[in-house]
C-alpha positions in Angstrom: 0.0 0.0 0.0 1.2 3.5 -1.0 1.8 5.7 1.9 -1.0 8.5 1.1 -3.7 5.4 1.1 -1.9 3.9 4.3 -2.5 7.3 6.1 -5.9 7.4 4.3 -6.8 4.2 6.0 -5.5 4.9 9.4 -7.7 8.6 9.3 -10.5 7.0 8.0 -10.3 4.4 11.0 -9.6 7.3 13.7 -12.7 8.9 11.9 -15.3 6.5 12.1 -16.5 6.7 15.7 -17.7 9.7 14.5 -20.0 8.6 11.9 -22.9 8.0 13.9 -23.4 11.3 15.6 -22.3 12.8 12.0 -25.1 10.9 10.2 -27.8 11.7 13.0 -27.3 15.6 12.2 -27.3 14.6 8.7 -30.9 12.6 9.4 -32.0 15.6 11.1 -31.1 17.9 8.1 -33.0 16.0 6.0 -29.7 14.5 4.0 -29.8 11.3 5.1 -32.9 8.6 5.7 -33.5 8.2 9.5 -34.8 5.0 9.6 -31.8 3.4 7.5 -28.9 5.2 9.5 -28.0 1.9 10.1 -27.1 0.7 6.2 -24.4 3.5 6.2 -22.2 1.9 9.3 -22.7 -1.5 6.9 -25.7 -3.0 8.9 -28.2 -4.4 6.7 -31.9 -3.8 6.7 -32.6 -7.0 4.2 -30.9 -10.4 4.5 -28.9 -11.7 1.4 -30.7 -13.2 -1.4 -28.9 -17.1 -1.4 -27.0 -17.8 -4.3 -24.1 -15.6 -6.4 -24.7 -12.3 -5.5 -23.6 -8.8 -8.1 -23.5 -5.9 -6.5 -23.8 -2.5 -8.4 -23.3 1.0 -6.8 -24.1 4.5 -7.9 -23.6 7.3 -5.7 -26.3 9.7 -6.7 -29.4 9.7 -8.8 -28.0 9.8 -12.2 -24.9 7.0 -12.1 -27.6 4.9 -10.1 -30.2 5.3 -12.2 -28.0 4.5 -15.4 -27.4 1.5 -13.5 -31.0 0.0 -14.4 -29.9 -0.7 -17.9 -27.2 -3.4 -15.8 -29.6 -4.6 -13.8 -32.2 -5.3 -17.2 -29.2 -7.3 -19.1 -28.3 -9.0 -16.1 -31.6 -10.2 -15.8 -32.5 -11.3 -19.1 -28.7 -13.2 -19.3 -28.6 -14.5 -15.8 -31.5 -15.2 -14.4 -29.7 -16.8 -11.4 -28.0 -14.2 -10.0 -29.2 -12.3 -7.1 -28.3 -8.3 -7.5 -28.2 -5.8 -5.1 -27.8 -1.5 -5.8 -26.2 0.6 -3.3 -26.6 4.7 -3.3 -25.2 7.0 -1.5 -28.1 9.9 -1.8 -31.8 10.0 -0.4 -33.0 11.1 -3.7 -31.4 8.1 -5.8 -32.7 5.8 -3.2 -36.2 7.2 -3.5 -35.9 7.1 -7.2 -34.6 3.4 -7.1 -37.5 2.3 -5.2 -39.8 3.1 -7.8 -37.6 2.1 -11.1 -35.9 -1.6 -9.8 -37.4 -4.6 -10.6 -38.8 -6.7 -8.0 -36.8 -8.9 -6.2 -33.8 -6.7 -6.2 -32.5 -5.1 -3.1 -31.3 -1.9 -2.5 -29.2 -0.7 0.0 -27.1 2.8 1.0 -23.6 2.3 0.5 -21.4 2.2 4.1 -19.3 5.0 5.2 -15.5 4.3 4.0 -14.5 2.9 7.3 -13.1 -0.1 7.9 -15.9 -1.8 10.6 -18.4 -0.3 8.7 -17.3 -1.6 4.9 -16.2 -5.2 7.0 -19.8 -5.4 8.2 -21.5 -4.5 4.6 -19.0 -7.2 2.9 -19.0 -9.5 5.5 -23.2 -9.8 5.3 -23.6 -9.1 1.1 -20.5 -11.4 0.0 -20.7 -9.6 -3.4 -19.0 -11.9 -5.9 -18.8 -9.2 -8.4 -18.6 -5.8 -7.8 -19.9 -3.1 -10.7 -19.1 0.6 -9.7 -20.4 3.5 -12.4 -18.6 6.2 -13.0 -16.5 7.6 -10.5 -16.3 6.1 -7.1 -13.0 5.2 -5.6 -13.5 4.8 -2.5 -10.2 3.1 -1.2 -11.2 1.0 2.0 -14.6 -0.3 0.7 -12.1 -1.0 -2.8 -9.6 -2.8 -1.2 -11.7 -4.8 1.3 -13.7 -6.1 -1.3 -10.3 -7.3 -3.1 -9.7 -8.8 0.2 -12.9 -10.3 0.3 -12.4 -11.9 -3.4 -14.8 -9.5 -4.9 -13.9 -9.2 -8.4 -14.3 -5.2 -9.7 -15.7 -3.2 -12.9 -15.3 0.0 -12.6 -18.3 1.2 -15.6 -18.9 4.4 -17.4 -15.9 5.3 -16.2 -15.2 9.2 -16.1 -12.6 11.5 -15.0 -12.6 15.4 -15.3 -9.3 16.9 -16.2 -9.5 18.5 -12.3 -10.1 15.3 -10.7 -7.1 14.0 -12.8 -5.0 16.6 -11.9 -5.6 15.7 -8.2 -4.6 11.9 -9.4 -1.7 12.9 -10.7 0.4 14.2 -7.6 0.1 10.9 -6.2 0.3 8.4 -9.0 1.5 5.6 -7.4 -2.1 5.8 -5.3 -3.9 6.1 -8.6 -2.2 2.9 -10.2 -2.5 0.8 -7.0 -6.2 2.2 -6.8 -7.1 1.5 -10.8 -5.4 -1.9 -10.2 -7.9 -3.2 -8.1 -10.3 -3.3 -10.9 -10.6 -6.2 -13.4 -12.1 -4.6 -16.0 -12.5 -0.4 -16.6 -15.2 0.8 -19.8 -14.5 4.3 -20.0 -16.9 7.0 -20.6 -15.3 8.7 -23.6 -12.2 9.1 -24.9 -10.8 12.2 -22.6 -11.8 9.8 -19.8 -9.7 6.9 -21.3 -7.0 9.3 -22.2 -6.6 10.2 -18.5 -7.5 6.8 -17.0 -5.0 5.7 -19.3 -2.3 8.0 -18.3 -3.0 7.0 -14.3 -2.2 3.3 -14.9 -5.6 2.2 -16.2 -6.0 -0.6 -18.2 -9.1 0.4 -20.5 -11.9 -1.4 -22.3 -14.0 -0.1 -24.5 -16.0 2.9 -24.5 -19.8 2.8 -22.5 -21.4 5.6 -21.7 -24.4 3.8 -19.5 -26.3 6.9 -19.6 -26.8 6.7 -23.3 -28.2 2.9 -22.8 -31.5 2.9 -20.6 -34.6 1.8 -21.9 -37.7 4.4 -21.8 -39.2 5.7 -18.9 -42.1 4.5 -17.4 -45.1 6.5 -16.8 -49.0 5.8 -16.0 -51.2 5.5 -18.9 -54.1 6.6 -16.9 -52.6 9.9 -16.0 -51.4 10.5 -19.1 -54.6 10.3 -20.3 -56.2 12.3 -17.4 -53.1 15.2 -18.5 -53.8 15.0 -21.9 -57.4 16.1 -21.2 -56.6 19.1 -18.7 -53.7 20.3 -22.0 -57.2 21.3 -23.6 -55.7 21.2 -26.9 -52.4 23.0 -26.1 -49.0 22.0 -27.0 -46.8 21.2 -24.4 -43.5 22.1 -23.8 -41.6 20.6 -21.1 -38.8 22.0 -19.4 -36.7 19.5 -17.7 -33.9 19.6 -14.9 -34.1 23.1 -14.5 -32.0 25.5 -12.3 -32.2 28.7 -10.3 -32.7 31.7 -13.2 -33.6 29.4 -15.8 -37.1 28.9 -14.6 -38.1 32.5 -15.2 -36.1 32.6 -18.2 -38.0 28.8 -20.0 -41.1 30.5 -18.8 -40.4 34.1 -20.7 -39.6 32.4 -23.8 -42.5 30.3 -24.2 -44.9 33.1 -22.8 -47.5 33.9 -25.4 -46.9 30.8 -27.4 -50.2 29.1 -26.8 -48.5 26.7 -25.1 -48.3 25.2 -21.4 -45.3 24.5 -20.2 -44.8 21.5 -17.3 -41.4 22.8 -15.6 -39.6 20.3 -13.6 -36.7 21.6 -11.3 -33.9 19.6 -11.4 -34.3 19.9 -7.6 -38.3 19.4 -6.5 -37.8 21.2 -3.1 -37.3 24.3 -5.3 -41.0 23.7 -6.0 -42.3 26.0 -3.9 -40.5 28.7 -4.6 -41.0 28.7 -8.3 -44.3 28.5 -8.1 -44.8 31.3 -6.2 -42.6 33.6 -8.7 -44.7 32.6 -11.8 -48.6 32.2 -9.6 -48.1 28.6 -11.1 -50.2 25.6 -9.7 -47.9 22.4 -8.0 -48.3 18.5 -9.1 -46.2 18.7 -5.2 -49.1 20.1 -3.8 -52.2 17.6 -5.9 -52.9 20.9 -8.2 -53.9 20.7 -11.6 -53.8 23.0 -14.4 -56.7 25.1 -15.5 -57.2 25.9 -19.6 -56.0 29.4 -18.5 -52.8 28.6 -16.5 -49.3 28.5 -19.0 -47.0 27.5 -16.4 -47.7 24.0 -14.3 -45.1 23.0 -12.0 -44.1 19.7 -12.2 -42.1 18.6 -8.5 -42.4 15.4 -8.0 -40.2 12.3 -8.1 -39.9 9.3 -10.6 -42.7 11.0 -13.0 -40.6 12.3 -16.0 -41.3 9.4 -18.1 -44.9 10.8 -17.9 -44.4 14.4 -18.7 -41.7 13.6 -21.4 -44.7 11.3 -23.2 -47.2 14.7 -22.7 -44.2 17.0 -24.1 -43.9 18.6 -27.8 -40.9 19.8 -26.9 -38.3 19.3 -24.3 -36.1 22.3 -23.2 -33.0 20.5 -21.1 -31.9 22.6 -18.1 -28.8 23.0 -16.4 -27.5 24.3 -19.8 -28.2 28.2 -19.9 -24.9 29.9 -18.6 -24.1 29.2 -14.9 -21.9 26.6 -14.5 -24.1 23.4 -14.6 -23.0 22.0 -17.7 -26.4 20.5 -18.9 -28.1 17.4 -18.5 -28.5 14.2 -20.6 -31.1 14.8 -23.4 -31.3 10.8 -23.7 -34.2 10.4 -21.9 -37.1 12.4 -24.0 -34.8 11.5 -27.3 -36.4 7.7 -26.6 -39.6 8.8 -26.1 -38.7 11.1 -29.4 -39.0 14.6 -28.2 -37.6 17.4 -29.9 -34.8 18.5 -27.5 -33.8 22.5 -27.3 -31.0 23.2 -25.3 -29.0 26.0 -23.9 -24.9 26.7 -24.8 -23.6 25.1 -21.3 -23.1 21.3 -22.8 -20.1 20.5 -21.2 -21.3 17.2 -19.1 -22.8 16.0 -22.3 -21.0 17.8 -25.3 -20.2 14.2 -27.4 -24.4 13.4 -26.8 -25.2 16.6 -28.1 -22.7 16.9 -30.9 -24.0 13.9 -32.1 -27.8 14.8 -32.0 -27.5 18.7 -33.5 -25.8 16.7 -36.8 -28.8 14.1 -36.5 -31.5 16.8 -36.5 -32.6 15.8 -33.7 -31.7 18.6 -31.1 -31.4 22.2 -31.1 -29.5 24.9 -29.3 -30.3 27.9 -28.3 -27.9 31.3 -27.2 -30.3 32.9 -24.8 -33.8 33.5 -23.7 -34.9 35.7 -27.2 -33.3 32.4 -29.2 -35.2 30.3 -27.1 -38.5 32.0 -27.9 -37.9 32.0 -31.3 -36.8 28.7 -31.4 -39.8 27.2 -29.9 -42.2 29.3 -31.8 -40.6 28.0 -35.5 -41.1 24.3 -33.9 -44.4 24.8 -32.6 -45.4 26.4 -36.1 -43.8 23.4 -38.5 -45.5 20.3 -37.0 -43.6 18.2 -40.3 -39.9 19.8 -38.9 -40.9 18.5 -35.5 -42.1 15.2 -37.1 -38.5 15.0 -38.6 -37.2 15.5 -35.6 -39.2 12.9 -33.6 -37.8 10.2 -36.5 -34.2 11.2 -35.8 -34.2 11.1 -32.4 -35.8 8.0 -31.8 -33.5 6.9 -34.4 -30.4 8.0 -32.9 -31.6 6.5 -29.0 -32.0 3.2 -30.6 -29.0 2.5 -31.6 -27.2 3.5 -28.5 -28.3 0.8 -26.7 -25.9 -1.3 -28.7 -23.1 -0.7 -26.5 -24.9 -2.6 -23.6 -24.6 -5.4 -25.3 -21.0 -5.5 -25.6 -20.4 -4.2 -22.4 -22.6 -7.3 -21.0 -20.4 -9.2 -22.9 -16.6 -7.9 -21.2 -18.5 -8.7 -18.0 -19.5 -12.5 -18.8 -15.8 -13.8 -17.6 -16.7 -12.0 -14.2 -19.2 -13.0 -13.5 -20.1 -16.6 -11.1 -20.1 -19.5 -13.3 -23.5 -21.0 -13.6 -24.4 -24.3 -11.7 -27.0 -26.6 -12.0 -29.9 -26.8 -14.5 -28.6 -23.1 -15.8 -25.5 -24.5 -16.8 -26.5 -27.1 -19.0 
C-alpha cells in the first residue's frame, strides 16, 4: 500500500467513531434517511438473497439510475443471479424504489471505514462488484479485493480536475485502478486520462446513453392530456435557479403550457410562487388558463416527457451546470432545445444537433424564437421525432458488448442453468 492510502486508512479508521453522531445531524437535516442510519455503518436492513450475488453501486441519482440498464441485461442473461444497488443519496434511493425490478435489493452504500465496509461485505458477500462512473473509495475497494470480490469499474469518467488531483500521487492512482478487473471508459478524454494513471481500459460505455424508456401511468397521461385542452406542451426538464423564469419568458404567449420540472423538487415551492403557477407537489392541476404547471415530484418524468412537444434540457443556460442528458425524452422522441452550457454531455449533443434531432439555443430571445418556429412546422418536429428515436435506438448497442466484457466476471453457472 502507498503511503497516502496507508495514512488514508488509518484517518478514516480514527474517523469512524464519529459517523454516527455525523449521520444523525445529517438525518436531522433532511440529507440522510433516519430510519436506514444503520445501512451506512454497513448493517443491513434486508438479509442476502442465497446464491451468487452482483453488487452494483451509484452514488447519486444519475450513475444509479444509469445502473437500471445493468440490472435489465443482467436479468434477461442471468437469471440466477441475485443483485443488489447501493446509493449514496436519499434522492437516488427514492428514485430506485420506484424504477428496480422486483426482487432486487437496495441498499445505501457504508461509510469508507473499515468496521463499517467489514460489516457490509461480511453480510452481502458480493461476488462481483460493478461501480459506475466515478467512485473510488479506497477501503470499501480494497476490502472487497480482500474479500475476493472481483471489480468493474463502468462508465468510467474522470474530469481533467479530478485528474490533476490523481496525478500528484500516482503511485495511489495505479495501485487504486489496479484493483479493478475490468474499466469501460466514458469517452475518450476519460480513457486518455484513465490511461495516463495506470488504467487498463476497455471499450467505450457511456451507461447513460443505454437505458430503456421511462415508465409512466397510462391513466394519468390520459387524465393530462385532457386538462392540455388542446395545447402544446412544452416541457422544461432539470431546471435551475434563473432558468425557470427565463424557459417561462420564452414560451410566454406561445399558446403553449409549459410543465417545468426543477432539477431539484424542493425548489417547488419557490418557483411557483414567482410565476402564480399551480404544484403536481401540492395535488394541483392546471386550469385551460394557466401557461406555467409546475411539475415537483419524483420518478414522473417518463410521464411528462410522453405529454411533451418539446423538451427544453436545463442546467444548460450559462451558470456553470453543464447540462443534463437529453437521452431520456430523445427515446420517447421529443424534440430536445437546449442551452450553450453542454459541457457534461457535449459528445451526446454533438452527435444529436448533426442528427437533427436537437437544437441549441444562445439565450432567452433564441429560445422564444426557437420554440415558436417548432411549434409552427408540426412536419420539422415530425422529422425530428424520427431522428431522435432513431439515434436512441442505436445507442443501446453498447450494452450489449459491455454485458459481454462482463461475462468472464461474473459466477459461473451451476445446476440446471449450466447445462
Amino acid at each position: 500500500m502507498t503511503l497516502p492510502l496507508a495514512l488514508y486508512s488509518l484517518l478514516a479508521g480514527l474517523a469512524e467513531s464519529f459517523a454516527p453522531g455525523l449521520l444523525r445531524r445529517r438525518a436531522a437535516a433532511g440529507r440522510e434517511d433516519p430510519e436506514r442510519l444503520g445501512e451506512r455503518l454497513g448493517r443491513a436492513s434486508q438479509p442476502r438473497p442465497g446464491g451468487p450475488l452482483v453488487w452494483l453501486h451509484g452514488v447519486s441519482v444519475g450513475e444509479s439510475l444509469s445502473l437500471l440498464a445493468l440490472v435489465e441485461g443482467l436479468r434477461a442473461r442471468r437469471p440466477d443471479l441475485a443483485l443488489l444497488v447501493t446509493s449514496g443519496t436519499r434522492t437516488s434511493a427514492d428514485l430506485l424504489a420506484r424504477r428496480l425490478p422486483e426482487g432486487v435489493v437496495h441498499q445505501y452504500v457504508p461509510v469508507d471505514g473499515p468496521q463499517a465496509v467489514r460489516r457490509f461485505l461480511d453480510h452481502w458477500r458480493p461476488d462481483l462488484g460493478v461501480f459506475a462512473e466515478s467512485e473510488l473509495w479506497p477501503n470499501l475497494l480494497r476490502s472487497a479485493r480482500r474479500h475476493g470480490t472481483r471489480l468493474a469499474l463502468v462508465s468510467a469518467r474522470i474530469t481533467e480536475g479530478t485528474a490533476g488531483t490523481w496525478r500528484k500521487a500516482p503511485a495511489s492512482a495505479r495501485s487504486l485502478l489496479g484493483l479493478f478487473d475490468l474499466i469501460l471508459p466514458q469517452d475518450r478524454a476519460s480513457a486518455a486520462r484513465l490511461t495516463e494513471l495506470g488504467a487498463a481500459c476497455g471499450r467505450e460505455l457511456n451507461l447513460k446513453r443505454a437505458g430503456a424508456p421511462l415508465p409512466f401511468d397510462p391513466a394519468e397521461m390520459e387524465r393530462l392530456q385532457g386538462l392540455a385542452a388542446g395545447r402544446p406542451v412544452i416541457v422544461a426538464a432539470s431546471t435551475h435557479p434563473g432558468e425557470d423564469t427565463l424557459v417561462a419568458g420564452a414560451a410566454e404567449g406561445l399558446g403553449a403550457l409549459l410543465v417545468l420540472a426543477p432539477r431539484h423538487p424542493e425548489r417547488g415551492g419557490e418557483i411557483a410562487a414567482a410565476l402564480a403557477a399551480p404544484r403536481r407537489a401540492l395535488g394541483q392541476s392546471p386550469g385551460p388558463d394557466d401557461p406555467v404547471w409546475i411539475a415537483d415530484t419524483l420518478g414522473e418524468m417518463g410521464l411528462f416527457f410522453r405529454l411533451a412537444d418539446l423538451v427544453v434540457m436545463g442546467g444548460s443556460f450559462p451558470g456553470g451546470i453543464g447540462g443534463h442528458n437529453p437521452l431520456e425524452p430523445a427515446r420517447l422522441g421529443v424534440p430536445v432545445l437546449t442551452g450553450p452550457d453542454i459541457a457534461n454531455s457535449a459528445d451526446v449533443y454533438g452527435e444529436m444537433f448533426d442528427e437533427a434531432c436537437a437544437l441549441t439555443a444562445r439565450d432567452g430571445p433564441d429560445l422564444r424564437r426557437k420554440l415558436a418556429g417548432l411549434l409552427g412546422q408540426p412536419a420539422l418536429r415530425r422529422r425530428m421525432r424520427e431522428a431522435a428515436l432513431g439515434y436512441a435506438a442505436r445507442q443501446g448497442e453498447s450494452l450489449s458488448a459491455a454485458l459481454d466484457d462482463l461475462a468472464p466476471l461474473l459466477p459461473p453457472l451451476t445446476g440446471e442453468g449450466a447445462a
